[in-house]
C-alpha positions, 0 to 999 in steps of 0.5 A: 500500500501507498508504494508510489507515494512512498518512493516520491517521499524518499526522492524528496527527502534525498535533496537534503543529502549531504547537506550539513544543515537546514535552510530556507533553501534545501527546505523549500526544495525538499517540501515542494516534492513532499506537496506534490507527493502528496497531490498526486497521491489524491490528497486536497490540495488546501490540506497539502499546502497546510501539511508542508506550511507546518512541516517547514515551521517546525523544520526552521524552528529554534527547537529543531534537534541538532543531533539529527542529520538534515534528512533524518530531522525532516523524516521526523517531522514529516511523520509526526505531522502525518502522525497527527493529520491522521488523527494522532492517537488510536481510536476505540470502537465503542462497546457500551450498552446492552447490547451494543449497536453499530450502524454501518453505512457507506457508499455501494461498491464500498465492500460494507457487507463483507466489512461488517462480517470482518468487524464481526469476526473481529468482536468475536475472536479478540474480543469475546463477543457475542455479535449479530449481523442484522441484513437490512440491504433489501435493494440489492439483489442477493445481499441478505444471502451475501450476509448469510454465508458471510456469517457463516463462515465466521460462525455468527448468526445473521438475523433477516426479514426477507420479505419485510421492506422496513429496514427501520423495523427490521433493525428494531425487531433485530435488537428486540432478539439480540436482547432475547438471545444473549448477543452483546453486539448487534452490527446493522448492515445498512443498503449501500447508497450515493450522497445525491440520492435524498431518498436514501439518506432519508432512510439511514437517517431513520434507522440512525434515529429509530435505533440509536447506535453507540457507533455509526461507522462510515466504510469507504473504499481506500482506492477512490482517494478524494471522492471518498473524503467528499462523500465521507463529508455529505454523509457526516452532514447528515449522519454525524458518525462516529468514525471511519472504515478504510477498505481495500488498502491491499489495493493499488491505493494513492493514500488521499483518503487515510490521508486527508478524511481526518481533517476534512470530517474530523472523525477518527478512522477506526480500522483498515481493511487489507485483504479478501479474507475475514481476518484481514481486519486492523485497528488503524494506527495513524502512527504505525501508518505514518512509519509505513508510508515512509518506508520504516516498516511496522514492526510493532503490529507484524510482532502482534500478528506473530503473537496472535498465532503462537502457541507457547502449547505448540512451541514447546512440542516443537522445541522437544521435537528440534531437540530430538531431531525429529522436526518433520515436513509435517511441523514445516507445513504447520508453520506455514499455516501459521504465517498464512493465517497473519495475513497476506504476505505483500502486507507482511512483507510491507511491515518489514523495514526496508523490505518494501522498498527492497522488492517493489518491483518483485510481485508477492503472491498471496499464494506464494507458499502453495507449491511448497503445500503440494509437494510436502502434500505429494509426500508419504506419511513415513516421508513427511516424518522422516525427511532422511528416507527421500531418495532420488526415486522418492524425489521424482514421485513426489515431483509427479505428484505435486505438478512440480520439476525436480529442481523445486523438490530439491531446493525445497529439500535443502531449504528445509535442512538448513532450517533445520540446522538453523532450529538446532542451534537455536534450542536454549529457547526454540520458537519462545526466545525467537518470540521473545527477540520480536518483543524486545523490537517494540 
């Protein structure tokens, strides 16, 4: 994400290179390509201009840090009015009342439905809770059905009318049987709509009253850049919601929409969606982002992603099985699975200092463990346990079987005998002092 608007900021920053010191001169250089970075990554261009006004006030202040190189005291400053034009601190999604309501609105094509099953999964996994979906799209074709299987691959339960045109009596009857069932959260998947179309906001309006939500959410699709913060406005005008939900910023995205929002409706985004799957959902960090528009990697949020799949259960098995030599292809693909489930790899890749800049031009495939799958899949049970058995014989079996060449089976074999060795000589701690390394990062 944000890769073009990352390298036009590093480019911008290289004019101060070599320079001993600040001046008027390197300094207005410098933010004249950080504005039109920053225009051309969709971002208003009163807001640009405000951004590279503050920026250049701090640079040729009297507090600046003499410590810090030219280039290095203009990244800081850079971030830290990123940071806050942002939003500054993370914002929470509010969880009171018995139970607690979230109205989901937005434009169509936003992806709220899917938003609103990954917000759902979210609550339940991580936070404990028990949701509802409540399907109150009844203009779209096959949306109620869209929330339905949605629901059902999380395991939530999806509460709909379908023959009931009132999405402002469906939204009540669903909080009547939210409070029957024992649910504590009840998120209200509203019809997409346009900001133009007054009968429509006329009717979110109502279910908005008629309801009373804790939290009225605004999803937006990331890749729109300036139309989405235009939107964002008319629907703030009427809704006064209480946060922002950027989607797609997996996608080829400039950044003008996480960038500018804040400003323009001064609400907080809340969380960022980053894949197709239900467990690419993030809480926004408008720090963390800052860090990832720049190029200095997120280490913190790919630390927890880490956490969230280690298993202290798991981890010690394994370091009995490093111990004993008996660390099989079995175990290698149970890593595997543990590293898909932390999302896709060009976002994880993206959280890496210097690894995004590093390949940018080299294409991350979210599948890109799957020939490693086959081929350990191609295996026999004895072979998966006892790596050493694989002869040449095997090799070629096991290439047939997996649609692979020869060469693939054989580079898979040496990768997985020098982590094998690497594991060994790391017994004193196996998998928890490796955990506790990453920790020790933040």
């Amino acid at each position: 994400m944000f890769d073009n608007l990352s390298d036009k900021l590093d480019k911008a920053f290289h004019i101060l290179k070599g320079h001993g010191k600040i001046t008027d001169v390197n300094v207005a250089d410098t933010l004249k390509e950080v504005r039109r970075a920053l225009l051309d990554a969709d971002v208003n261009f009163k807001i640009a201009k405000d951004f590279t006004t503050r920026v250049k006030e701090k640079a040729l202040g009297e507090n600046v840090l003499t410590t810090l190189q030219p280039g290095q005291l203009m990244i800081k400053i850079v971030k830290d009015e990123l940071t806050e034009l942002m939003g500054g601190d993370v914002a929470g999604v509010n969880l009171s009342g018995t139970p607690s309501v979230i109205l989901m609105s937005g434009l169509q094509g936003s992806g709220k439905t899917t938003f609103s099953g990954k917000l759902a999964n979210y609550l339940k996994t991580k936070k404990g809770k028990k949701p509802l979906l409540v399907a109150c799209d009844i203009y779209r074709p096959a949306a109620i059905n869209q929330l339905i299987v949605v629901g059902g691959q999380i395991g939530v339960e999806v509460y709909s009318e379908p023959e009931n045109k009132n999405p402002v009596e469906i939204a009540q009857n669903a909080i009547k049987h939210a409070k029957a069932n024992g649910f504590n959260v009840v998120i209200v998947d509203t019809a997409g709509r346009l900001a133009v179309d007054e009968q429509m906001m006329k009717e979110i309006a109502d279910v908005h009253k008629a309801i009373q939500p804790q939290e009225t959410l605004f999803v937006v699709d990331a890749m729109t850049g300036q139309d989405a913060v235009n939107t964002a406005k008319a629907f703030n005008d009427r809704l006064n919601f209480d946060g922002v939900i950027l989607t797609k910023l997996d996608g080829d995205t400039r950044g003008g929409a996480a960038i500018s929002i804040k400003s323009v409706v001064n609400k907080p985004i809340k969380f960022i969606g980053t894949g197709e799957k239900m467990e690419a959902i993030d809480v926004f960090y408008p720090s963390r982002m800052a860090d990832r528009i720049l190029g200095m990697g997120d280490v913190v949020s790919l630390v927890e992603r880490a956490q969230e799949q280690y298993d202290e259960e798991e981890a010690r098995k394994l370091q009995k099985k490093i111990a004993k030599n008996e660390f099989g292809f079995d175990d290698f693909l149970s890593q595997i699975q543990q590293i898909k489930k932390m999302g896709n790899m060009k976002d994880l890749v993206g959280m890496i200092p210097g690894a995004g800049k590093a390949l940018k031009d080299v294409e991350i495939e979210d599948d890109a463990f799957k020939h490693i799958e086959a081929i350990i899949q191609s295996m026999t049970k004895e072979e998966r346990s006892k790596p050493s058995v694989i002869d040449m014989k095997r090799k070629t079996r096991i290439a047939k079987g997996s649609g692979v060449k020869i060469e693939q089976v054989n580079q898979l074999m040496k990768q997985f005998e020098q982590m094998s060795k690497m594991m060994k000589m790391m017994q004193g701690g196996g998998g928890k002092k490796m955990m506790q390394m990453m920790q020790g990062m933040k």
